[in-house]
Structure formats: structure tokens, C-alpha cells
N, C-alpha and C positions, 0 to 999 in steps of 0.2 A: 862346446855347447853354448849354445848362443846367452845369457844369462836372462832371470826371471825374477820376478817380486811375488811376494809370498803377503798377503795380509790376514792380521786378527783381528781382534774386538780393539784391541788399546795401540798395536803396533802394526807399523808397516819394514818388511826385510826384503831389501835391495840390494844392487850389487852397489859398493865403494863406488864414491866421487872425488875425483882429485879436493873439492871444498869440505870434504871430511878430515883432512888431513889433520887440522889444527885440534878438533873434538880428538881425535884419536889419538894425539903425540900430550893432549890432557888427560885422556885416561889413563894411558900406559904410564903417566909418572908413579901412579900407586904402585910400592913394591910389590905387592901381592902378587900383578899380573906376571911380571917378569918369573917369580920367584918359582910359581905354579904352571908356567906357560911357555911357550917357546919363544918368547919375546924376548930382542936384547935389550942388556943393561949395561950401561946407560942408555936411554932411549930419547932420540931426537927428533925433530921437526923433519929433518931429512927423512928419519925411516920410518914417520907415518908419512910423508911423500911417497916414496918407496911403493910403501906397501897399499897404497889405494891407487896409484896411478900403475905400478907396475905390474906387482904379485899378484895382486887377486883378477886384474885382468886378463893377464896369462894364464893361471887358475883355472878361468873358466876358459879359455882359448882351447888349452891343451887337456882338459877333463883331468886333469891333476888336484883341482881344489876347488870348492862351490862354495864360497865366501859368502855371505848375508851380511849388510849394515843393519844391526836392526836398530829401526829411529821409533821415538815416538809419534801414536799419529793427534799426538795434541798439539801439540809444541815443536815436532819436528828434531827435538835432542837426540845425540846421538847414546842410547842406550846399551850398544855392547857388540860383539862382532861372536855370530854363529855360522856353522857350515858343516860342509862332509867332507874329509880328508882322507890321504890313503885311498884316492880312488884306483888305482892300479886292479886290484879284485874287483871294480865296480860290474863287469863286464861276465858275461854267464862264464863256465858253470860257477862261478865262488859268488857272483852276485852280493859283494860286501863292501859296506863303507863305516867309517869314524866320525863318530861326531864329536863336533869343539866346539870353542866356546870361550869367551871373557866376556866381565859385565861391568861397567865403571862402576867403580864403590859408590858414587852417591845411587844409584839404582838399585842394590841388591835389596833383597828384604822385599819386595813386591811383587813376588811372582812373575816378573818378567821372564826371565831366563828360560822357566819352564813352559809358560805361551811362547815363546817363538820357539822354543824345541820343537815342540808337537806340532807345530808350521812344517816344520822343516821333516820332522819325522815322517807327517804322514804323506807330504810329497815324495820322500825319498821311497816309500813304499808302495805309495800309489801310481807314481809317474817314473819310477827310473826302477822300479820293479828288483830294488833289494829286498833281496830275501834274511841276510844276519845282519844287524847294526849293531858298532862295538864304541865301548867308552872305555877310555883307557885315562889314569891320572895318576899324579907319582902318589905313593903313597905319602897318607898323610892330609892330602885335600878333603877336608871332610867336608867342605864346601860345594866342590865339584861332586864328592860322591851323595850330598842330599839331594844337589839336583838328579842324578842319576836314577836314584832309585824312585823317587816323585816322579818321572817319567814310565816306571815301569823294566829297567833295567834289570835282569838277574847280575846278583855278584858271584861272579865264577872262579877269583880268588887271587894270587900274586905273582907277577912276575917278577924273579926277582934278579935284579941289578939289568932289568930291562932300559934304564933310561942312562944314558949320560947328561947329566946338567951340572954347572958348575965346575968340571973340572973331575968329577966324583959317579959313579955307578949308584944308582938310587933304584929300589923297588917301584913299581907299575900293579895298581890294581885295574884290576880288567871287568868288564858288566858286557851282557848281550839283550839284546832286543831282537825278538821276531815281531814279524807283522802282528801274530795273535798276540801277541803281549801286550799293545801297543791300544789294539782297539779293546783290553779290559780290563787296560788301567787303569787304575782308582786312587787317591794319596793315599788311603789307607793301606797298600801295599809297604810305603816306607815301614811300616808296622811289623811285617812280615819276619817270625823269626829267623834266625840262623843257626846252624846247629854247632857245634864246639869246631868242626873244621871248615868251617867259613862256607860252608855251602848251605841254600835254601833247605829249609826243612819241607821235607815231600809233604803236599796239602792228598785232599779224597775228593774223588772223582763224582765232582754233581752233577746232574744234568748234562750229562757227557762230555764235560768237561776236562781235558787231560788233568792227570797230575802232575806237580813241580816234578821236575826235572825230564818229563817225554818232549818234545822237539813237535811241536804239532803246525805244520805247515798249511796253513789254509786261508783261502781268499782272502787278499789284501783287504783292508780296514778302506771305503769311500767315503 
């Protein structure tokens, strides 16, 4: 797929430029990324080389990975790297992608994360016509899982020893998004309880509105 830029109110999301490399090999020093991400450790100048000249161009070459630089659009800083992964299902009938994500620690805490989600979310649903979108983090990210659910994400519960990192079999919690989700999203959803086995507690049918947990497939959100 040939790649595309997505813009907000505050940010502009591109693909990687070889002059990104130097921002990104200073992001990836915070352990957090590595520890919560598929990023290696140690991480060097080489493998943000790497990975903005090589990987995410290939990425989009081969519909394997739709990488986002998302920069500031005051300043131009480089705020954090979003995308769809796992495109393999991108393709009917499973019509499914991953969303990911890192955000350099000096940026979190300001709602960035979540504006360029919903960039990305609602082209994935408008333009490339997914029907499930899934988030997946090892467990424990409760960083990852507050953006998630600020987007509108159900938590659909654990996978477990889903992930190898470190050497070690770790749990995976898992969230989905449909289109309807997406267009009636609200923060106050983070709200929303849970019930003792980790699944949404069923809401009541207003204004014909499904309840938590029916699957309601209908016109993508423009």
C-alpha cells in the first residue's frame, strides 16, 4: 500500500523518515518501551536506522505493517510511533487488524496517544474497511490498557502465556473494537464496570441501542 498521512487538531502521522532515526533511538532509551514492547534491548542508533529506513517501509510495501510517525504539528517533535499490525486477516472474510503503539515518556500524560488512535482507528474502519480491531498487551500494562479502554475497546480477558518476552511465557490481555464502538465512544466508557470475570457487565437497550456484549455490525463511523 502506497503509505498516507493522517492529521488532527495538534498532530500530524506519517510514515518514518530516515531523519527520524536519531528522535526514535532517544525515545527507545526509556526502559518502559522495550520492557512493554517489541523493542530490542539494548537499543541503538543502528536499529532506529533499521527500523525507519528499512521495516516500516517494507511494512507498507508488503501490507504486513502501517507504521505512523506521529509528530507534533507545532514543533514538529517526534511524539511516538502508531500503526495496524498483524495485517495478515486485514483481507475479507476476517477483515482484522492490531493496533500499536509507543509514546516517548516526555509526552505521555496529554492525551496524545489517544488523538492519534482515533486518526488511525477511524481510517482503519473507514478506508480499509476492518470490521474487528484488536489490542493486545502483556499483562500488566496498565498504561497501554487506559489508553485502550479511552478509546472504546472491550476487555475480553487473558491470554495466557500468549507472549514470549524476555526469555519467559507472559500473559496477553486482549480488547476489541468494532466500528459501532468506536463512533460511541465517550471517556466515560473507562468507567464502565466489570463484572467479577473480567467481562463487561451487560448495559439496557436504549433507543435501540444493542447491549454490551451483541456484536452489532453497522455502517462504518465517517
Amino acid at each position: 500500500m502506497k503509505p498516507v498521512t493522517l492529521t488532527t487538531e495538534r498532530l500530524v502521522l506519517r510514515p518514518f523518515e530516515p531523519s527520524d532515526a536519531p528522535a526514535v533511538y532517544a525515545a527507545c532509551q526509556d526502559p518502559d518501551i522495550p520492557r512493554w514492547t517489541a523493542v530490542p534491548s539494548p537499543y541503538g542508533l543502528r536499529d532506529a536506522e533499521q527500523f525507519v529506513g528499512t521495516a516500516v517501509p517494507e511494512g507498507w510495501r508488503d501490507d504486513t505493517a502501517y507504521t505512523f510517525a506521529v509528530v507534533s504539528r507545532a514543533d514538529g517533535s517526534l511524539i511516538g510511533s502508531m500503526g495496524l499490525v498483524r495485517l495478515t486477516q486485514l483481507r475479507a472474510p476476517e477483515r482484522q487488524a492490531e493496533l500499536g503503539f509507543w509514546t516517548a515518556k516526555e509526552h505521555r500524560g496529554r492525551g496524545y496517544t489517544v488523538e492519534a488512535a482515533r486518526a488511525v482507528l477511524r481510517w482503519a474502519f473507514g478506508e480499509l474497511g476492518v470490521e474487528r480491531m484488536e489490542w493486545l498487551a502483556e499483562a500488566g500494562n496498565e498504561g497501554s490498557r487506559a489508553v485502550a479502554r479511552k478509546l472504546g475497546f472491550h476487555m475480553e480477558g487473558t491470554l495466557r502465556a500468549k507472549l514470549v518476552h524476555g526469555g519467559t511465557r507472559r500473559d496477553v490481555w486482549i480488547g476489541s473494537l468494532l466500528p459501532y464502538d468506536l463512533a460511541g465512544a465517550t471517556d466515560d466508557l473507562a468507567g464502565t464496570p466489570d463484572t467479577a470475570d473480567g467481562t463487561e457487565a451487560a448495559g439496557t437497550a436504549e433507543q435501540g441501542r444493542p447491549v454490551a456484549g451483541t456484536t452489532p455490525y453497522l455502517p462504518c463511523p465517517r
